[in-house]
PyMOL Python script that loads the backbone (N, CA, C, O; Angstrom):
from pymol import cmd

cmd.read_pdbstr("""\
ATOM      1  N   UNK A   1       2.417   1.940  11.860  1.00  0.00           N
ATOM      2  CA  UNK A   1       1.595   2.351  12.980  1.00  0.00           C
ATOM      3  C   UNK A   1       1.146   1.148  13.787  1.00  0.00           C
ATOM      4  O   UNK A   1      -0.021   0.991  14.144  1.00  0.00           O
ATOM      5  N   UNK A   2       1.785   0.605  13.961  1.00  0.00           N
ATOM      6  CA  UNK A   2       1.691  -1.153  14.767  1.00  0.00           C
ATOM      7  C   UNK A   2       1.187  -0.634  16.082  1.00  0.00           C
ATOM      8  O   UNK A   2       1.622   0.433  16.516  1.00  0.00           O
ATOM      9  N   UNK A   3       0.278  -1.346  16.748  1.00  0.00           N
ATOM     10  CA  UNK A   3      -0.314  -1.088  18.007  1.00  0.00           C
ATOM     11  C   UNK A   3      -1.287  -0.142  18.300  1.00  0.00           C
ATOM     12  O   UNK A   3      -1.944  -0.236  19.337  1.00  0.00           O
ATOM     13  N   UNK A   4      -1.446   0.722  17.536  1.00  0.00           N
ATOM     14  CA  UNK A   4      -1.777   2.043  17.702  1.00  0.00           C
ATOM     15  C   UNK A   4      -3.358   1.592  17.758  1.00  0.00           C
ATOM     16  O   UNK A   4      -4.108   2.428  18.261  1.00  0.00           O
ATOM     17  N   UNK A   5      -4.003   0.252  17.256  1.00  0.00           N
ATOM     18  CA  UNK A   5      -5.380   0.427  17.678  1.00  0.00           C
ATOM     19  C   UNK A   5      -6.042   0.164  15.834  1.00  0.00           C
ATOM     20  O   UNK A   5      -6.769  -0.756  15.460  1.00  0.00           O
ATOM     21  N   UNK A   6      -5.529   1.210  15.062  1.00  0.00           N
ATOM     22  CA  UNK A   6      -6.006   1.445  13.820  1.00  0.00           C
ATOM     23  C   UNK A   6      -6.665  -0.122  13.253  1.00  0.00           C
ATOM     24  O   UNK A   6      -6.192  -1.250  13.398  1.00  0.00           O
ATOM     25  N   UNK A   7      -7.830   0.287  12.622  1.00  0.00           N
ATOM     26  CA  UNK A   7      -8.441  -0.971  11.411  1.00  0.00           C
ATOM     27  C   UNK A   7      -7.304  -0.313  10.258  1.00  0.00           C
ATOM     28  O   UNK A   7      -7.004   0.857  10.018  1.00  0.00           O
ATOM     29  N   UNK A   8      -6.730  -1.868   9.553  1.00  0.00           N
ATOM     30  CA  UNK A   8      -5.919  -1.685   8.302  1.00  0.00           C
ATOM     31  C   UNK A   8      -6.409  -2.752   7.193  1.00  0.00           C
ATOM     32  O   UNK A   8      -6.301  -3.880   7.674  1.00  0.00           O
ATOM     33  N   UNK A   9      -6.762  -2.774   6.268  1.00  0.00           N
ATOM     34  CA  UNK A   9      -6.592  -3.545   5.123  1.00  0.00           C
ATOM     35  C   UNK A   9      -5.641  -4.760   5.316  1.00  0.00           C
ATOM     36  O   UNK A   9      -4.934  -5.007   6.293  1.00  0.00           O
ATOM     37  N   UNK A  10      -5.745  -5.257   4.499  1.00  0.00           N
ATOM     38  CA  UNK A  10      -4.778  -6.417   4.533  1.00  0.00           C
ATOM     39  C   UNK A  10      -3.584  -6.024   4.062  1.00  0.00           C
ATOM     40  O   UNK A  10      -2.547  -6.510   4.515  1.00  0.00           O
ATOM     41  N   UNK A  11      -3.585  -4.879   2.870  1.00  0.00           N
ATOM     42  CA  UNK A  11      -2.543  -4.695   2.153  1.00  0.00           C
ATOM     43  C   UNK A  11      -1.321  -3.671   3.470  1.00  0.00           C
ATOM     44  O   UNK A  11      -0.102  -3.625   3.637  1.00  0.00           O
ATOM     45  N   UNK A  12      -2.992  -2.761   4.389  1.00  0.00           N
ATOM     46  CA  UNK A  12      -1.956  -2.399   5.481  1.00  0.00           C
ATOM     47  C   UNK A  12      -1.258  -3.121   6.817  1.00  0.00           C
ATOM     48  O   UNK A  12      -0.512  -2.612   7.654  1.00  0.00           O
ATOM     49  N   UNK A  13      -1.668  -4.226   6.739  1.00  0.00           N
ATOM     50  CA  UNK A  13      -1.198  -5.473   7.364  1.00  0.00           C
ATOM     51  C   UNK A  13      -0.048  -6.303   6.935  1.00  0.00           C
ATOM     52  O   UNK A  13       0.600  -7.042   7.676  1.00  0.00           O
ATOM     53  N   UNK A  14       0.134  -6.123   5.730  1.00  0.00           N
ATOM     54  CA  UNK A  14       1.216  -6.885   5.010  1.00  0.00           C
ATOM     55  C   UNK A  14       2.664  -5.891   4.927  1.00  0.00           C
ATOM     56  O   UNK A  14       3.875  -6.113   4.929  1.00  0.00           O
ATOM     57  N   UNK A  15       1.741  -4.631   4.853  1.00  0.00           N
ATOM     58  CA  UNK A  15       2.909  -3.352   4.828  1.00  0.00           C
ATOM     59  C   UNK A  15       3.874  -3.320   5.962  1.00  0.00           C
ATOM     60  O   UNK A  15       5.093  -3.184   5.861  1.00  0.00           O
ATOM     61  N   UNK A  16       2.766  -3.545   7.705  1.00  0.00           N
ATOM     62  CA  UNK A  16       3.278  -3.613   8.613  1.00  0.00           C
ATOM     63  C   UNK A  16       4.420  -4.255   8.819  1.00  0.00           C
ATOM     64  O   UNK A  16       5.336  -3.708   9.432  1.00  0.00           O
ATOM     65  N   UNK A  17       4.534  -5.690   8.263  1.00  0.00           N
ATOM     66  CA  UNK A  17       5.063  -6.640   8.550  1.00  0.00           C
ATOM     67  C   UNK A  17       6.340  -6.411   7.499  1.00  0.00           C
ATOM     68  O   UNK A  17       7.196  -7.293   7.424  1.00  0.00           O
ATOM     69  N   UNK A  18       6.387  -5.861   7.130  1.00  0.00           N
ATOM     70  CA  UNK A  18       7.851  -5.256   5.789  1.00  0.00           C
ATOM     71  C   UNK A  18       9.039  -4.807   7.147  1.00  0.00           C
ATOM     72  O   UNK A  18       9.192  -3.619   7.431  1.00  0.00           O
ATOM     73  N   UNK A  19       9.391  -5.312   7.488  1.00  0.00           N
ATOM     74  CA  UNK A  19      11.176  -3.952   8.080  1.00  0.00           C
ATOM     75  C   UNK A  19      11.733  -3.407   7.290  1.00  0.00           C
ATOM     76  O   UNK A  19      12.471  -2.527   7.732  1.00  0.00           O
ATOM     77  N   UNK A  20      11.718  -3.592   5.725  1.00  0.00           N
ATOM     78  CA  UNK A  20      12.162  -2.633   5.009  1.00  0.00           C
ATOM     79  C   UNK A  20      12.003  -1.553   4.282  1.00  0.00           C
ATOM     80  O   UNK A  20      12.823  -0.729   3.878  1.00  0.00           O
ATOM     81  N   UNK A  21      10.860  -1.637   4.155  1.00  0.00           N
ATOM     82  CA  UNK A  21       9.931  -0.560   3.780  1.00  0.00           C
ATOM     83  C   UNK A  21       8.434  -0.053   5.000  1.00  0.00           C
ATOM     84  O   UNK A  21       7.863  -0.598   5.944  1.00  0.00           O
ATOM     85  N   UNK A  22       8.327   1.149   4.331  1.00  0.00           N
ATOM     86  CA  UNK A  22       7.126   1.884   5.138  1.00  0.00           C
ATOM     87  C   UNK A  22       6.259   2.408   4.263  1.00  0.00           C
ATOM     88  O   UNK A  22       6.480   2.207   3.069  1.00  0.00           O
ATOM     89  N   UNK A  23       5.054   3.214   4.673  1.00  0.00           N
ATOM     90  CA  UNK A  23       4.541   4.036   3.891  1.00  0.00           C
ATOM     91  C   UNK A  23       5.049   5.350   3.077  1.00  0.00           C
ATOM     92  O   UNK A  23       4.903   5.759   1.925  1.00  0.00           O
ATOM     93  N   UNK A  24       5.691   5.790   4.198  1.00  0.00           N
ATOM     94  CA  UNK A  24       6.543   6.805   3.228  1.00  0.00           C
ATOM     95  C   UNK A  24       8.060   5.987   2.452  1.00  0.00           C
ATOM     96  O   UNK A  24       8.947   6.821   2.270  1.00  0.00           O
ATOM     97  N   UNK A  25       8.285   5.147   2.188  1.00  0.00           N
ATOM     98  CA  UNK A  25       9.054   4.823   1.174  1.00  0.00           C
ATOM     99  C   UNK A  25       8.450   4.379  -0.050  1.00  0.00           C
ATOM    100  O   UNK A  25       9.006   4.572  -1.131  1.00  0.00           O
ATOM    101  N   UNK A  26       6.681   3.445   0.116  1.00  0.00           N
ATOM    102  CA  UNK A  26       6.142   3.525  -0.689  1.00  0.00           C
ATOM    103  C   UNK A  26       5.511   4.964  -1.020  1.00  0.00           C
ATOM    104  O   UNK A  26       4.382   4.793  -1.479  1.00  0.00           O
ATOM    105  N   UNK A  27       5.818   6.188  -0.954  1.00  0.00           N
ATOM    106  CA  UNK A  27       5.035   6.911  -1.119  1.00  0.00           C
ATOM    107  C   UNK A  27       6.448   7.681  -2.183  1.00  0.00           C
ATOM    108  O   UNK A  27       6.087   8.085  -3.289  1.00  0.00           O
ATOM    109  N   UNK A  28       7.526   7.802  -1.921  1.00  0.00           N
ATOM    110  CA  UNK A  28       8.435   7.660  -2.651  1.00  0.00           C
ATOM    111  C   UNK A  28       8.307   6.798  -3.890  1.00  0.00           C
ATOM    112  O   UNK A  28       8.053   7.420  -4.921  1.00  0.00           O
ATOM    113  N   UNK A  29       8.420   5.625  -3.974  1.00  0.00           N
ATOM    114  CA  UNK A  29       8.545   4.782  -5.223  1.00  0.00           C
ATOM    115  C   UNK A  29       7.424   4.872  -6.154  1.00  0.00           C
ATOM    116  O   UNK A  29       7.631   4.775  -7.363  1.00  0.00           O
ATOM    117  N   UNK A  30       6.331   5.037  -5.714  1.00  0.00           N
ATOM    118  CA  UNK A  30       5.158   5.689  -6.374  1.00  0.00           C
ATOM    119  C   UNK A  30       5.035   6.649  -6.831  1.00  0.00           C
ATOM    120  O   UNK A  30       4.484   6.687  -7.931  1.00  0.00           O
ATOM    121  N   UNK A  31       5.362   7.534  -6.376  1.00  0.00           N
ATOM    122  CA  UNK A  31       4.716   8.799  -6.910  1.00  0.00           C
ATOM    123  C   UNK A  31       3.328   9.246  -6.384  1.00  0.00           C
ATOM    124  O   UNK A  31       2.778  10.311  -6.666  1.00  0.00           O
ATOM    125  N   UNK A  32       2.801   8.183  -5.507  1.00  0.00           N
ATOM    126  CA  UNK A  32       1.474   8.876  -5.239  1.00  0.00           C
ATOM    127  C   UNK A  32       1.419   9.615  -3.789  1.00  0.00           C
ATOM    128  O   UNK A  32       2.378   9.395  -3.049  1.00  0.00           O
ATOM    129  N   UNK A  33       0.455  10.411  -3.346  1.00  0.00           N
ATOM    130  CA  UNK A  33       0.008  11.324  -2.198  1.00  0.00           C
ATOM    131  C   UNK A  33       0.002  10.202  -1.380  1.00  0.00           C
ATOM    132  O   UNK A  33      -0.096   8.990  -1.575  1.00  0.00           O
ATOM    133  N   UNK A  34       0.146  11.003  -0.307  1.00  0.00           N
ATOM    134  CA  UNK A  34       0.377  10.523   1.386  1.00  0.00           C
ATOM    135  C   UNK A  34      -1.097  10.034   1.523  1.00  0.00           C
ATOM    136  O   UNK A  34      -1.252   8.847   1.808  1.00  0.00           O
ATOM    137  N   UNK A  35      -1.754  10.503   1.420  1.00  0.00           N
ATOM    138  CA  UNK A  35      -3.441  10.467   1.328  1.00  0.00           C
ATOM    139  C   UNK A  35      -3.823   8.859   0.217  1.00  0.00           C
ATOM    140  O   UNK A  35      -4.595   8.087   0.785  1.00  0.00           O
ATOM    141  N   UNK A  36      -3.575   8.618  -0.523  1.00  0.00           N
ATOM    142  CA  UNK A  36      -3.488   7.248  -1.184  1.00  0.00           C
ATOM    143  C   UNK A  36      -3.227   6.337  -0.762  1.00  0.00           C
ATOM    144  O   UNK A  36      -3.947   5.344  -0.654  1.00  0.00           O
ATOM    145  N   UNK A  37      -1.475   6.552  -0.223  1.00  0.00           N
ATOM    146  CA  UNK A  37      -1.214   5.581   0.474  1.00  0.00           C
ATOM    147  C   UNK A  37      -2.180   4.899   1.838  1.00  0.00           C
ATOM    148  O   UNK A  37      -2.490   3.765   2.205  1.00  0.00           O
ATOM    149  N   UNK A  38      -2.404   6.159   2.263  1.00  0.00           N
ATOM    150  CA  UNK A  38      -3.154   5.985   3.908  1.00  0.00           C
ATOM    151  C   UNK A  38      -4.380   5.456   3.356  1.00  0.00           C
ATOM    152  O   UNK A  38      -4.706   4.384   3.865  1.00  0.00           O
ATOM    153  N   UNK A  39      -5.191   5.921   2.417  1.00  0.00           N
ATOM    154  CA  UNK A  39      -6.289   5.350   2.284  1.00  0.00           C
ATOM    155  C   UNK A  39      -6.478   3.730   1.726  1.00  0.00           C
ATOM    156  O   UNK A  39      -7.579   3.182   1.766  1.00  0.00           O
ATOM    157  N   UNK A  40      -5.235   3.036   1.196  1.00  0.00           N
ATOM    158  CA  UNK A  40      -4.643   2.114   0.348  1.00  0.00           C
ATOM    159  C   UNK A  40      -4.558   0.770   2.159  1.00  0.00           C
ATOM    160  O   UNK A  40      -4.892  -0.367   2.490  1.00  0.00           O
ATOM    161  N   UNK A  41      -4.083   1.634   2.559  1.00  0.00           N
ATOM    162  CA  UNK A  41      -3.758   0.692   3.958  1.00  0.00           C
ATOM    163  C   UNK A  41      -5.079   0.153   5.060  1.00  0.00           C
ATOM    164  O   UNK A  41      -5.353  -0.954   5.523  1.00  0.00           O
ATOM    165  N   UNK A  42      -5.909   1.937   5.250  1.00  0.00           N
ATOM    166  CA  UNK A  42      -6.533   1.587   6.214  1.00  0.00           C
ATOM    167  C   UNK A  42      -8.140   1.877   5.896  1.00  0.00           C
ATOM    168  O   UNK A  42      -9.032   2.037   6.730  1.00  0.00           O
ATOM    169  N   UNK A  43      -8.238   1.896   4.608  1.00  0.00           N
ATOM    170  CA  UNK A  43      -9.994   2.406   4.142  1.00  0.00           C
ATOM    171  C   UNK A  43     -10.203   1.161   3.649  1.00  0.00           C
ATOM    172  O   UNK A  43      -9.589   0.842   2.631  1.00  0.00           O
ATOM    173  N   UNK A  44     -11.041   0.296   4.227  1.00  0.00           N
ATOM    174  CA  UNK A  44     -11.517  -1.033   3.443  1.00  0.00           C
ATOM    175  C   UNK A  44     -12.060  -0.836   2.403  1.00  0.00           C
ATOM    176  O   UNK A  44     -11.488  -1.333   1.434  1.00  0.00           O
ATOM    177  N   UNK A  45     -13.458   0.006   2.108  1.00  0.00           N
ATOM    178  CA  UNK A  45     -14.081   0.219   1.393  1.00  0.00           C
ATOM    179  C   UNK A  45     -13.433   1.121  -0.170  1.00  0.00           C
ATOM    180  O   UNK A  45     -14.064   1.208  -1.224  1.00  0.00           O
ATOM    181  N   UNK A  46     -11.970   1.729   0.108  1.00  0.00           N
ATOM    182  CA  UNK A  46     -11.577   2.210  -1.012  1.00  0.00           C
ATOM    183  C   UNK A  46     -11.188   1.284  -1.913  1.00  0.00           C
ATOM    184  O   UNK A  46     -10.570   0.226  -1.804  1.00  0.00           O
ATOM    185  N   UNK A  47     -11.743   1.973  -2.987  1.00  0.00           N
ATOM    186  CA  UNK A  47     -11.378   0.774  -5.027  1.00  0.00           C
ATOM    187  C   UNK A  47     -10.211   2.076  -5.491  1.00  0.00           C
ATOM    188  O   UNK A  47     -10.426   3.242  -5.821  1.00  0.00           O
ATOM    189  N   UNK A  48      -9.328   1.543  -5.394  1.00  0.00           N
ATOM    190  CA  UNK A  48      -8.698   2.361  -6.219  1.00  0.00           C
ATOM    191  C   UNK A  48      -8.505   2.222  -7.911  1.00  0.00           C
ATOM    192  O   UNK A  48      -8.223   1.195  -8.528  1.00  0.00           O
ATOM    193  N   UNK A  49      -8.670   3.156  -8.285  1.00  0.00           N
ATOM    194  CA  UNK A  49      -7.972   3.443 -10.432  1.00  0.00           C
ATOM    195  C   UNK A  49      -7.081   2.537 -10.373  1.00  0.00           C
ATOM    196  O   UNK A  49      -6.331   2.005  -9.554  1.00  0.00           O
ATOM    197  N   UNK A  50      -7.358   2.495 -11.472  1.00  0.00           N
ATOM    198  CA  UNK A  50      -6.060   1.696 -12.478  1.00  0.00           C
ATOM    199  C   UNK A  50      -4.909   1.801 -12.585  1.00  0.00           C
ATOM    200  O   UNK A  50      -3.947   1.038 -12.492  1.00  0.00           O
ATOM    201  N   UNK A  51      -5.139   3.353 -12.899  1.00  0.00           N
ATOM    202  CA  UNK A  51      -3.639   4.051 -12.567  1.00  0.00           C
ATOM    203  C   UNK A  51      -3.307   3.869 -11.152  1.00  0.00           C
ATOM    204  O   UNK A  51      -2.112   4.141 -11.044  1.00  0.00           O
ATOM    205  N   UNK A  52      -3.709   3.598 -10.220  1.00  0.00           N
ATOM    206  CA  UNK A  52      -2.651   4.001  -9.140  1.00  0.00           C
ATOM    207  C   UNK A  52      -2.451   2.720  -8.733  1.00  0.00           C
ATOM    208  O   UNK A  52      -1.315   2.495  -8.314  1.00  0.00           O
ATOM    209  N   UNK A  53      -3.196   1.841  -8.731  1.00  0.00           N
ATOM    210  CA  UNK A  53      -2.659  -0.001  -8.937  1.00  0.00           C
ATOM    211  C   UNK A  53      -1.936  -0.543  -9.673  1.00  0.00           C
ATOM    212  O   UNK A  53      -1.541  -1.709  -9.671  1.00  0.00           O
ATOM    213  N   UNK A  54      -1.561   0.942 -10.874  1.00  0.00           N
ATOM    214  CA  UNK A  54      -0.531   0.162 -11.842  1.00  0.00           C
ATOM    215  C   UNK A  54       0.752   0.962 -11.039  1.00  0.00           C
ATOM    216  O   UNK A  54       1.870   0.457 -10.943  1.00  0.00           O
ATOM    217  N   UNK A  55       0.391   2.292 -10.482  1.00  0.00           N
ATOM    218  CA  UNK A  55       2.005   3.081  -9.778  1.00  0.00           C
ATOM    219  C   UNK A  55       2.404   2.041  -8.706  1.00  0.00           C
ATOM    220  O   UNK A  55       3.590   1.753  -8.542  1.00  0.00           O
ATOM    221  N   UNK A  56       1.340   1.433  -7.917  1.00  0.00           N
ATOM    222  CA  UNK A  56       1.609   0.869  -6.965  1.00  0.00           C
ATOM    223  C   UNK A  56       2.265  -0.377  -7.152  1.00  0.00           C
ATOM    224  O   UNK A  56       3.025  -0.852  -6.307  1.00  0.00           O
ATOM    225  N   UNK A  57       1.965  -0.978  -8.353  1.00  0.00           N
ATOM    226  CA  UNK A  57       2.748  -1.992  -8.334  1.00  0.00           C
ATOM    227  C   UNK A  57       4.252  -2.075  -9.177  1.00  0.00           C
ATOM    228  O   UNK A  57       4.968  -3.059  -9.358  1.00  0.00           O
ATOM    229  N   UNK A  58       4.441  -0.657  -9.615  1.00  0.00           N
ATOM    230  CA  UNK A  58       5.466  -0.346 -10.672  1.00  0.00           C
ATOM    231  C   UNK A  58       6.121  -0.100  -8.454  1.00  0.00           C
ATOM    232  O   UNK A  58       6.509  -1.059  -7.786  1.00  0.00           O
ATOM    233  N   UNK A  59       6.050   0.998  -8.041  1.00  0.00           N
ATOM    234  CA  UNK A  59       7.001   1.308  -7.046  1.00  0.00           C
ATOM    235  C   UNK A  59       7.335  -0.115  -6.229  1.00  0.00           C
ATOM    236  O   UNK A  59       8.418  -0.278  -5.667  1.00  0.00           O
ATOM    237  N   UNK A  60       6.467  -0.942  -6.231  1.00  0.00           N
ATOM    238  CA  UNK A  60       6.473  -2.290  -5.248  1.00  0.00           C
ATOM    239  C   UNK A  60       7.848  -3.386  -5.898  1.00  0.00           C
ATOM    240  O   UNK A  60       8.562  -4.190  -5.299  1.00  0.00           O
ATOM    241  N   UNK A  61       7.799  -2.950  -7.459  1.00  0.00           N
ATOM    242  CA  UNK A  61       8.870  -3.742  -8.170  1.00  0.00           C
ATOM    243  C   UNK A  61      10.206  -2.937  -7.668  1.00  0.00           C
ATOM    244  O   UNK A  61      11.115  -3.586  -7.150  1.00  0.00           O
ATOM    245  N   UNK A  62      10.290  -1.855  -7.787  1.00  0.00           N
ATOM    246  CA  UNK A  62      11.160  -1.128  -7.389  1.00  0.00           C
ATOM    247  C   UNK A  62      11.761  -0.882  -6.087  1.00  0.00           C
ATOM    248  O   UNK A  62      12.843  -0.384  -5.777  1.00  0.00           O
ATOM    249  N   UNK A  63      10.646  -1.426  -5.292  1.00  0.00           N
ATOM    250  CA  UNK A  63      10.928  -1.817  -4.029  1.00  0.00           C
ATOM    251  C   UNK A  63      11.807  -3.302  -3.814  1.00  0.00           C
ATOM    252  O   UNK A  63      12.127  -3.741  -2.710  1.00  0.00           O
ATOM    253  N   UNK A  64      12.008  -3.730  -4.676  1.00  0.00           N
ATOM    254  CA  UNK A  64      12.488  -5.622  -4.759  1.00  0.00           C
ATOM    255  C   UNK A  64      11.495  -6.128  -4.629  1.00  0.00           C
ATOM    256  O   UNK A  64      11.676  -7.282  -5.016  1.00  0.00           O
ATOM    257  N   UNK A  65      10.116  -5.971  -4.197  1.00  0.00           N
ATOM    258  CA  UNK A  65       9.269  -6.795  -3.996  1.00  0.00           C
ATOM    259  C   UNK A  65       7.710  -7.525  -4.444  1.00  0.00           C
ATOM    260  O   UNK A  65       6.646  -6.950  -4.672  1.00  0.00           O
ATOM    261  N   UNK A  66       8.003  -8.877  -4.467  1.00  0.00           N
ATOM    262  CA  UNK A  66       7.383  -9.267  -5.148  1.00  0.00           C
ATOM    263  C   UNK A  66       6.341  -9.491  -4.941  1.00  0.00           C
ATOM    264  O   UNK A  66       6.174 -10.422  -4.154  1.00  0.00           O
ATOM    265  N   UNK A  67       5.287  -8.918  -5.406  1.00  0.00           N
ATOM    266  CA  UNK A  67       3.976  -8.954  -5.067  1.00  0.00           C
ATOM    267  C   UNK A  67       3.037  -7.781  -5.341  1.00  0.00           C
ATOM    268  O   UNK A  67       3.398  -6.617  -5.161  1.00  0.00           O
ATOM    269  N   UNK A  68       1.603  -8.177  -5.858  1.00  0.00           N
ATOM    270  CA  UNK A  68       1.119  -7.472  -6.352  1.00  0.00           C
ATOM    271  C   UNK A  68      -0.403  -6.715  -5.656  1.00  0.00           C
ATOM    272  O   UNK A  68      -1.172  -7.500  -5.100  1.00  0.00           O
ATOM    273  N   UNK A  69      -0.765  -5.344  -5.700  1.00  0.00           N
ATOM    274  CA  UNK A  69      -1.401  -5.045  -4.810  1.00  0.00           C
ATOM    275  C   UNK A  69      -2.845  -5.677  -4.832  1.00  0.00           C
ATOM    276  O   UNK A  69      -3.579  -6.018  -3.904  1.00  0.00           O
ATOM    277  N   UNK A  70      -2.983  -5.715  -5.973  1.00  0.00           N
ATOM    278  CA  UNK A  70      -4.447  -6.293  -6.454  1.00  0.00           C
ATOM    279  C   UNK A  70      -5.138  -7.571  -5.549  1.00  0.00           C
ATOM    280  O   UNK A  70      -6.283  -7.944  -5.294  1.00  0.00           O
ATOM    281  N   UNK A  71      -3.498  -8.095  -5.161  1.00  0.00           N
ATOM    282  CA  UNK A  71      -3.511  -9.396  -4.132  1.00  0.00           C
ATOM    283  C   UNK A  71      -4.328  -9.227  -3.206  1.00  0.00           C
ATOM    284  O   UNK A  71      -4.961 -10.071  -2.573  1.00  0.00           O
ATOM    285  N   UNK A  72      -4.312  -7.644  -3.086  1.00  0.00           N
ATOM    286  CA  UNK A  72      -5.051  -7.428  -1.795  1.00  0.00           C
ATOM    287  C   UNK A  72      -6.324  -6.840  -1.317  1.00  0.00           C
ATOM    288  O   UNK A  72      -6.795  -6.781  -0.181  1.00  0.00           O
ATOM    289  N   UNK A  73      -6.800  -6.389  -2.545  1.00  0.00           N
ATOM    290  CA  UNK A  73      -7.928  -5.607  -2.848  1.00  0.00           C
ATOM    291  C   UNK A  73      -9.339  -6.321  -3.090  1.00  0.00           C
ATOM    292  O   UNK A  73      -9.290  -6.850  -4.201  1.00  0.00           O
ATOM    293  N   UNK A  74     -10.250  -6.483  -2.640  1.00  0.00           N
ATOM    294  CA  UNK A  74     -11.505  -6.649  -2.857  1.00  0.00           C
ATOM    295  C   UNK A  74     -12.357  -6.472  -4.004  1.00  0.00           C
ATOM    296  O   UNK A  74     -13.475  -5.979  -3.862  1.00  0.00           O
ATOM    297  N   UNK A  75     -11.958  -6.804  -5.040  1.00  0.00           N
ATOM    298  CA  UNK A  75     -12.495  -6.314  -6.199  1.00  0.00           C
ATOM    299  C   UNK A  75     -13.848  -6.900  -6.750  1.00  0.00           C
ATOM    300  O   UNK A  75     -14.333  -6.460  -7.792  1.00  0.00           O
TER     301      UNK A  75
END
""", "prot")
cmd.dss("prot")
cmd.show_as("cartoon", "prot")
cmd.util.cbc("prot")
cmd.orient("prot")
């Protein structure tokens, strides 16, 4: 959603910058809701579970890519 105006996370800033992947491909490799993802990108204030920082970084391997979400999270 480049341009569009939106506040994103960093992690949805880093997403942007992927040409090979999107949200819906991470939403594929995960397993998690469309709603996760979106909130993962552009809700600063969301902490996400364990579990879904561990899907997220299981689909991110699976994606080829290296890097971990936690990188990006405010904890």
């Amino acid at each position: 959603m480049l341009g569009l105006g939106k506040k994103r996370t960093s992690f949805g800033k880093w997403l942007d910058k992927q040409e090979d992947i999107n949200q819906l491909k991470l939403e594929e490799a995960t397993n998690l809701s469309r709603h996760t993802i979106s909130r993962l990108c552009n809700d600063k204030n969301y902490i996400p579970k364990f579990s879904t920082i561990y899907k997220m970084n299981r689909g991110l391997k699976k994606l080829k890519k290296e890097v971990k979400v936690e990188n990006f999270l405010k904890m």
